[in-house]
VEXDREN-2710 file (C-alpha; in Angstrom, 1 decimal):
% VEXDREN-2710
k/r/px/py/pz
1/UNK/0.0/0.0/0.0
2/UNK/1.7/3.1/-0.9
3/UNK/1.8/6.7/1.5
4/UNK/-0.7/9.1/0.3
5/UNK/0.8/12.3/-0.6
6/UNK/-2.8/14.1/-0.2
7/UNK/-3.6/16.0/3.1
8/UNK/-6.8/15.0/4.6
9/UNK/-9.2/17.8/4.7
10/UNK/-9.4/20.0/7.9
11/UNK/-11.8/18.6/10.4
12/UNK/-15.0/19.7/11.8
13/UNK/-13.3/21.9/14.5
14/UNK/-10.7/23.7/12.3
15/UNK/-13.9/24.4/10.1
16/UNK/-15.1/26.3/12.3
17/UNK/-12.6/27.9/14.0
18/UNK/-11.9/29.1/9.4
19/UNK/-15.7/29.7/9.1
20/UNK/-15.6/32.2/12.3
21/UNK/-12.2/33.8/11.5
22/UNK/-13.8/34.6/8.0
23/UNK/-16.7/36.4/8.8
24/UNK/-14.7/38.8/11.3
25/UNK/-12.4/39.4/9.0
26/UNK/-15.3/40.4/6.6
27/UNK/-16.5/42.3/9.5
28/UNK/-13.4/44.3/9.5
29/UNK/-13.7/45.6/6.1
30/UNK/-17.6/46.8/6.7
31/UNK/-17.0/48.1/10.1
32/UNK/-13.9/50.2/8.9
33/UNK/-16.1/51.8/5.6
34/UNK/-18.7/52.3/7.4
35/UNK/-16.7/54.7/10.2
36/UNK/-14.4/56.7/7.4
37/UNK/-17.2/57.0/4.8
38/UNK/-19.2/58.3/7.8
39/UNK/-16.9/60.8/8.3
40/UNK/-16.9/60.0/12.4
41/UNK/-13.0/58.9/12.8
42/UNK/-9.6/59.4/10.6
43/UNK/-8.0/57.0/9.5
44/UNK/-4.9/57.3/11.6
45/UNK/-7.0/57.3/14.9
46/UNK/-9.2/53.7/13.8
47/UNK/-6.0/51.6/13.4
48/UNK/-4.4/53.2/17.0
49/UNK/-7.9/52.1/18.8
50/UNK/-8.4/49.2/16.4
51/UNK/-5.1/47.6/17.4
52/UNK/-5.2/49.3/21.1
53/UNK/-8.6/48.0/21.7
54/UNK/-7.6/44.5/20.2
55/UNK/-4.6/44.3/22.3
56/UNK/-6.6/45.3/26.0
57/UNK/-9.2/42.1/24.7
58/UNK/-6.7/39.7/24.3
59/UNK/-5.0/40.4/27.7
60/UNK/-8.3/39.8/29.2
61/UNK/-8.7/36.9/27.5
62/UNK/-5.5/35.6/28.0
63/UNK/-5.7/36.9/31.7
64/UNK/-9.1/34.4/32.3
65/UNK/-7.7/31.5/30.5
66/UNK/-4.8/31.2/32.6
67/UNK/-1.2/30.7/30.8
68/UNK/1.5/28.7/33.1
69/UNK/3.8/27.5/30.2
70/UNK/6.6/29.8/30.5
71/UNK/7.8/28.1/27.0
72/UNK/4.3/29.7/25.4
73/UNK/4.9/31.9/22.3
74/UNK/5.5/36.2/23.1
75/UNK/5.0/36.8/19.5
76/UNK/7.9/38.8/17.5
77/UNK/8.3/42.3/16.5
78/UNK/8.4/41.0/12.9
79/UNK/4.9/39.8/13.1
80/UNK/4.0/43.2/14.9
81/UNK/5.1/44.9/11.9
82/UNK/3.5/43.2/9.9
83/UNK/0.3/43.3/11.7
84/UNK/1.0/47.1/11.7
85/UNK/1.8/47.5/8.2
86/UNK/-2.1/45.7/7.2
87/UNK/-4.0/47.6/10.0
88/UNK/-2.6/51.1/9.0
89/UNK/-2.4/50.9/4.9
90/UNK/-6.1/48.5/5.9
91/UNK/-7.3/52.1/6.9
92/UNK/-6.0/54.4/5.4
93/UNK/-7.2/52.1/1.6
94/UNK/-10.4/52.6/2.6
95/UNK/-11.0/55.7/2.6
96/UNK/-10.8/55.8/-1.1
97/UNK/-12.4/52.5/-2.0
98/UNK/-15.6/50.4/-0.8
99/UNK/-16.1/47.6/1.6
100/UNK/-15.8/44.7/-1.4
101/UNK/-13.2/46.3/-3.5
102/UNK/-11.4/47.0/-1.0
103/UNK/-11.7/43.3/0.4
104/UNK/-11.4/41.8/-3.1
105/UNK/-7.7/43.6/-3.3
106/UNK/-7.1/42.8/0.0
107/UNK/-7.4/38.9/-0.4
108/UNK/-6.7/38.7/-4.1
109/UNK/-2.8/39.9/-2.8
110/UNK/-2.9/38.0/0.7
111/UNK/-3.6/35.2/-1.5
112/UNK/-0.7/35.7/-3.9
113/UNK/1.5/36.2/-1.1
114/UNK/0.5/33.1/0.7
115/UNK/0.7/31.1/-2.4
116/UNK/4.5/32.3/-3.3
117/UNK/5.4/32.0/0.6
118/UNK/3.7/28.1/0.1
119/UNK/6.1/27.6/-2.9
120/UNK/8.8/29.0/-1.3
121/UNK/8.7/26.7/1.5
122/UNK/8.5/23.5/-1.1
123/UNK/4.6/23.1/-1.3
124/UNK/3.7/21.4/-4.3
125/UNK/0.0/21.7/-4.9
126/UNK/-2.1/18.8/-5.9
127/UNK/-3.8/19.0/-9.2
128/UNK/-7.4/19.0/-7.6
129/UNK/-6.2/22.1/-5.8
130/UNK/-5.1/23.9/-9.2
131/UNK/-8.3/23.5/-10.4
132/UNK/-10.2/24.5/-7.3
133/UNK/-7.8/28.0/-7.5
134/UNK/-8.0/28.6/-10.8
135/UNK/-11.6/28.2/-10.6
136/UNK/-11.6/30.9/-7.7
137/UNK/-9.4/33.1/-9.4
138/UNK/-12.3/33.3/-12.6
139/UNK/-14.6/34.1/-9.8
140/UNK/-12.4/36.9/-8.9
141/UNK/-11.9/38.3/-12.2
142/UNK/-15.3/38.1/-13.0
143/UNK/-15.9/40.1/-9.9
144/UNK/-13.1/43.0/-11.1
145/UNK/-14.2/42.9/-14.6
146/UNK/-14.3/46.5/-16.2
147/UNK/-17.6/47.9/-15.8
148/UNK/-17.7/50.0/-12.6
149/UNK/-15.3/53.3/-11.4
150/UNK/-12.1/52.2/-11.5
151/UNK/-10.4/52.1/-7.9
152/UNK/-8.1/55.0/-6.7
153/UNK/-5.0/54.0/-7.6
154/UNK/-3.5/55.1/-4.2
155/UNK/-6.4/53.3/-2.6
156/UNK/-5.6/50.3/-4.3
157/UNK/-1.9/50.3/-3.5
158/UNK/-2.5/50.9/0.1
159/UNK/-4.5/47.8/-0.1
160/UNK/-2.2/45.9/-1.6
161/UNK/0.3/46.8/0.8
162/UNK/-1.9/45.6/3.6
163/UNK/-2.7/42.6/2.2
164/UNK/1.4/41.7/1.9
165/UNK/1.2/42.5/5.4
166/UNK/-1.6/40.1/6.3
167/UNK/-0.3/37.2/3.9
168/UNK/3.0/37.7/5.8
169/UNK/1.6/38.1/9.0
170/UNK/-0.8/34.8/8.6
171/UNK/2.3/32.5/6.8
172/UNK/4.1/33.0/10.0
173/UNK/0.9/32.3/12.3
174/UNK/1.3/29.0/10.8
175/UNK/4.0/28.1/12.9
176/UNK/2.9/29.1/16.5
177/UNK/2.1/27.1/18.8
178/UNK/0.7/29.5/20.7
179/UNK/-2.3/31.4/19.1
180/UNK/-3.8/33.1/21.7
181/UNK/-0.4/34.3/23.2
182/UNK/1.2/34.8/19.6
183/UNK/-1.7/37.0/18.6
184/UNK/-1.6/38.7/22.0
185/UNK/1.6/40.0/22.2
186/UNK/1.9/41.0/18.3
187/UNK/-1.2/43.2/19.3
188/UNK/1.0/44.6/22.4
189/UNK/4.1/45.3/20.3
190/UNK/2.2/46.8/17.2
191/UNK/0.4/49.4/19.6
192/UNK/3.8/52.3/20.1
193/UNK/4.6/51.5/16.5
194/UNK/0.5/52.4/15.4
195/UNK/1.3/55.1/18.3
196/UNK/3.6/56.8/15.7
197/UNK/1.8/56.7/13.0
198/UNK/-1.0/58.4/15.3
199/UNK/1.4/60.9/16.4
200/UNK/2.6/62.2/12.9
201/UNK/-1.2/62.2/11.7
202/UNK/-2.2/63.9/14.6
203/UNK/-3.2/67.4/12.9
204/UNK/-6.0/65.3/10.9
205/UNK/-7.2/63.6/14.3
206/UNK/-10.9/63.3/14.1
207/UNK/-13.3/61.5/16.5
208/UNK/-16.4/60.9/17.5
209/UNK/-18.6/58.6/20.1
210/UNK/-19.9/56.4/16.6
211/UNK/-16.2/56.3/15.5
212/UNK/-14.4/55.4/18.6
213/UNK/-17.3/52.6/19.3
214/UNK/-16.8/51.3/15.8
215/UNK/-13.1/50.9/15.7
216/UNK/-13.2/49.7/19.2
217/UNK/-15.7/46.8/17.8
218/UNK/-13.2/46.5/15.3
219/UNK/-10.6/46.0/17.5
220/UNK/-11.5/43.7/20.0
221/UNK/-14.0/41.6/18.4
222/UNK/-13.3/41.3/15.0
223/UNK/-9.7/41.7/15.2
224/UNK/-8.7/40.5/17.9
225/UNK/-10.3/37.7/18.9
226/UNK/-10.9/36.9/15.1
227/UNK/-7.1/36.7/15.0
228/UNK/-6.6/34.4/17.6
229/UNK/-9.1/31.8/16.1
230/UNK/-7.4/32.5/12.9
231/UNK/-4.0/32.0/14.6
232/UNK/-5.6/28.5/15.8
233/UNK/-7.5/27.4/12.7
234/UNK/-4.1/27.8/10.6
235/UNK/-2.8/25.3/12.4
236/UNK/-5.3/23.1/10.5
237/UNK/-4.7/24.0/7.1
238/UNK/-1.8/24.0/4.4
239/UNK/-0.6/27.1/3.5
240/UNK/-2.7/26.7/0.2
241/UNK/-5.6/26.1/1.8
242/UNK/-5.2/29.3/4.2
243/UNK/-5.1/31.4/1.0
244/UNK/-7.8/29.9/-0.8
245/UNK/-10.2/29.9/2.0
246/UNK/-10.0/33.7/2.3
247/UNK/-11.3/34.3/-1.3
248/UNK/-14.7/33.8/0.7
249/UNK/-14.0/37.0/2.5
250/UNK/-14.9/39.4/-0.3
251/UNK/-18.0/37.7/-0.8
252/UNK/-18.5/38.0/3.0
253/UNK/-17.6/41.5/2.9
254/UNK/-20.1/42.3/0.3
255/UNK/-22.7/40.3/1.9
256/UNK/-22.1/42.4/4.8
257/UNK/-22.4/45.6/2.5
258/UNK/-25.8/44.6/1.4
259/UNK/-27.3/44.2/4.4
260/UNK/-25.4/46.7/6.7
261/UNK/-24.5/49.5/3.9
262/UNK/-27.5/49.3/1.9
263/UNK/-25.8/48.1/-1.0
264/UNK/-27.7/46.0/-4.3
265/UNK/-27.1/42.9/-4.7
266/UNK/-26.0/42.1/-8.4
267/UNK/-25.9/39.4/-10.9
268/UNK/-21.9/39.4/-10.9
269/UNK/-21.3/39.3/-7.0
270/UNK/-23.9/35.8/-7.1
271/UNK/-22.0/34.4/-10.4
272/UNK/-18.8/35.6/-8.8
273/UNK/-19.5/34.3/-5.4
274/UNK/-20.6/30.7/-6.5
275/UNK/-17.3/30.4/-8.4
276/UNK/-15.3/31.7/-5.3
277/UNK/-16.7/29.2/-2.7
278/UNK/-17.4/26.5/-5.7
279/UNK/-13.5/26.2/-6.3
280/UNK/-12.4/26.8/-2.7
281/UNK/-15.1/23.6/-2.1
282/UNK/-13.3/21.7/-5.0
283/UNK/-9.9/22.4/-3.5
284/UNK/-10.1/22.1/-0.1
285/UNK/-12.7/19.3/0.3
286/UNK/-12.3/17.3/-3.4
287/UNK/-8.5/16.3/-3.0
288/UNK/-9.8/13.5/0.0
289/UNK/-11.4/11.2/-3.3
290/UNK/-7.8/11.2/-4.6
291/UNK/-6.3/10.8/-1.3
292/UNK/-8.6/7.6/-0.5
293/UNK/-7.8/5.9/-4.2
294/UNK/-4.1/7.2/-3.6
295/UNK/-4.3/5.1/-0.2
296/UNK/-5.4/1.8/-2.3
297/UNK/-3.0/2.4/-4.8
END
């Protein structure tokens, strides 16, 4: 009977853990739009309470759970930067773009990132998990097809920038043992760095109760304690599955748009999103078939 070469697909638990993760992250990208296009924060000041507020959860949470293994991951300043560098050029993207523009970019460069960091490291992708990208990737581009405003250019870049971050940020959440206390501490170390940043924007400071409250949400719920169970679901899931996966978000995000933002649903984000979550299906959960008859072989 020969070794299988196929990975099993994640189970039930890591499912969720991904399902969860995904729909804060969506989250983000709504919460965020919602508080610049409102006018009711800057974009400086919602990444330094984003990340402050995120950080003061996680303590908590880390504080109740108890954390006696002195050998448990501090995170790294590398991963604070990174976390940084998305949560800043995250913000300051959206003021110039829309909740699923902004999150298509976002994702379509975390997951080229993700992908080259996967190849980098000597993952070979099965053939089932080719198709199941490639058939995401038409979902994209069907979703970014001319026929709207172009983005801002700057917008776009900024979003780009964040999503290096992110992919960055998430390849080396792979390796942690620790998700709660990895994602804790890179919260900690990222807040005097976004302290900066706040520091050198502060003549455009602009707040507001709605503002403060949203970024706050932002911060603690959907960032980070969305982080930690993303920190913990990676665990679960190759490298190209971790990239793939988050091609949902967009959809998410628009989803989130529609019902939060008052925005129209259209023919091209329900084509777009079947492809989307029809190839991550395909790659993610169709490989097992070949893994079984692999198994026989």
């Amino acid at each position: 009977m020969a070794t299988s070469r196929f990975a099993p697909p994640p189970r039930p638990r890591v499912i969720l853990l991904t399902s969860i993760a995904l729909v804060a992250f969506a989250g983000n990208s709504v919460l965020c739009r919602m508080a610049l296009d409102g006018g009711t924060i800057d974009a400086a000041g919602f990444s330094t309470i984003r990340l402050a507020s995120g950080a003061i959860a996680l303590l908590i949470i880390l504080s109740v759970t108890g954390r006696k293994d002195s050998s448990k991951s501090n995170g790294s300043w590398i991963s604070a930067s990174m976390l940084l560098l998305y949560a800043v050029c995250f913000s300051f993207a959206y003021i110039n773009l829309d909740a699923g523009t902004g999150a298509v970019i976002l994702f379509g460069v975390v997951q080229a990132t993700m992908i080259a960091g996967a190849l980098l490291e000597g993952d070979r992708p099965s053939p089932v998990e080719w198709v199941g990208w490639l058939l995401a990737v038409v979902g994209f581009l069907y979703l970014m097809r001319p026929g709207f405003t172009a983005p801002s250019a700057i917008g776009a870049g900024l979003m780009g920038l964040a999503g290096v971050g992110w992919g960055i940020y998430s390849l080396r959440g792979r390796s942690e043992s620790d998700a709660l206390g990895a994602t804790t501490f890179n919260f900690i170390r990222s807040v005097p760095l976004v302290l900066v940043v706040a520091l050198i924007g502060l003549s455009h400071l602009r707040l507001s109760r709605e503002g403060i409250v949203l970024a706050a949400v932002s911060g603690a719920l959907t960032s980070g304690v969305g982080y930690a169970i993303w920190y913990a679901a990676l665990r679960g899931l190759s490298s190209m599955q971790a990239a793939m996966v988050q091609l949902s978000v967009p959809v998410l995000a628009a989803a989130g748009g529609i019902l939060l933002l008052s925005e129209t649903a259209s023919t091209r984000l329900i084509v777009s999103g079947l492809l989307i979550l029809g190839g991550i299906c395909l790659a993610v959960f169709g490989k097992e078939h070949q893994r079984q008859n692999a198994s026989l072989v």
